[in-house]
N, C-alpha and C positions, 0 to 999 in steps of 0.2 A: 428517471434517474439512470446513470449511466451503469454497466455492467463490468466498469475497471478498475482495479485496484490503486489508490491514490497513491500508493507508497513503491510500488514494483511497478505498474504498469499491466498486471496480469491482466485480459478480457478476454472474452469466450470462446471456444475454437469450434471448428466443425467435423461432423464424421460421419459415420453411416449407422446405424444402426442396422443387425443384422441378424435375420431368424433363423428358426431352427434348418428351415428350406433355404436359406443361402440367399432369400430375399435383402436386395439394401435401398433403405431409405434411408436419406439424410436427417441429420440432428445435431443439435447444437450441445455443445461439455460448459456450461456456466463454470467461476470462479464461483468459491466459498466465499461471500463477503458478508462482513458484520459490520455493525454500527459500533464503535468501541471511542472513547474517552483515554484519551493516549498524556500522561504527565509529562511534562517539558521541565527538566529541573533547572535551567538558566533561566526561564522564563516565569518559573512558580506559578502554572495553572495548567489547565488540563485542553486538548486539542481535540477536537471533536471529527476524527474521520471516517470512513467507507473502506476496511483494508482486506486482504484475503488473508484466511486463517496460516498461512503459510506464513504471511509476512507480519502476523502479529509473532512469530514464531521466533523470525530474524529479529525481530527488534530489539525483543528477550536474549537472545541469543549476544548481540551486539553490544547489549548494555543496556539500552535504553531509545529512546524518539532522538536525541539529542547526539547520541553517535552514531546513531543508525542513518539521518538526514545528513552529517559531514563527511561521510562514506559515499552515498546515496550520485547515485548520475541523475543531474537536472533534466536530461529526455525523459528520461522516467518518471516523472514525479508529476504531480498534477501541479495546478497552480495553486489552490492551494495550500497544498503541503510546499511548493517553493514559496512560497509567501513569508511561512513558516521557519523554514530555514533560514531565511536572511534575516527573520526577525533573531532568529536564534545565533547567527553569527555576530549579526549588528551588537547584542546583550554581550556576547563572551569576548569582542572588541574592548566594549568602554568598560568591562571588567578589569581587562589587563592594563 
C-alpha cells in the first residue's frame, strides 16, 4: 500500500536523523494516514479512503468531501478520489 495521501498528495520526505555527537544518518518523516469513510452528500453514501490527518482537517475546514474535491487540483488527487469527483460533478449536473 502506498505512503500518499489520496486527497493532497502528501508522501514521505527524507532527512537525517542526528545524535547527541552530531552523527547524521538518514530517515524517512512518513505522513499521518488513516483509513477513514468520508460522506459525499450529492452522492448519499460514504467513500472509503487513505488521507493524512492534516487533510481530514481541510475537508472539515472546507465544508465537506464534496467542496473540498471542487476546489481540489486534479494532479493532486489519486485516481480514485478523481473518479470520485466526476462522479460528484456528473450528480450535481443532472441536479440542476
Amino acid at each position: 500500500m502506498s505512503r500518499v495521501c489520496e486527497l493532497t498528495g502528501k508522501g514521505p520526505m527524507t532527512g537525517n536523523n542526528v545524535s547527541h555527537a552530531n552523527n547524521k544518518t538518514r530517515r524517512r518523516f512518513l505522513p499521518n494516514l488513516n483509513d477513514v469513510t468520508l460522506q459525499s452528500e450529492t452522492l448519499g453514501r460514504g467513500i472509503k479512503m487513505r488521507i493524512s490527518a492534516s487533510a481530514l482537517r481541510s475537508v472539515d475546514h472546507r465544508g465537506g468531501l464534496d467542496k473540498f474535491l471542487a476546489k481540489a487540483k486534479d494532479t493532486e488527487l489519486s485516481s480514485n478520489a478523481l473518479k470520485v469527483k466526476k462522479e460528484i460533478a456528473k450528480a450535481q449536473a443532472a441536479k440542476a
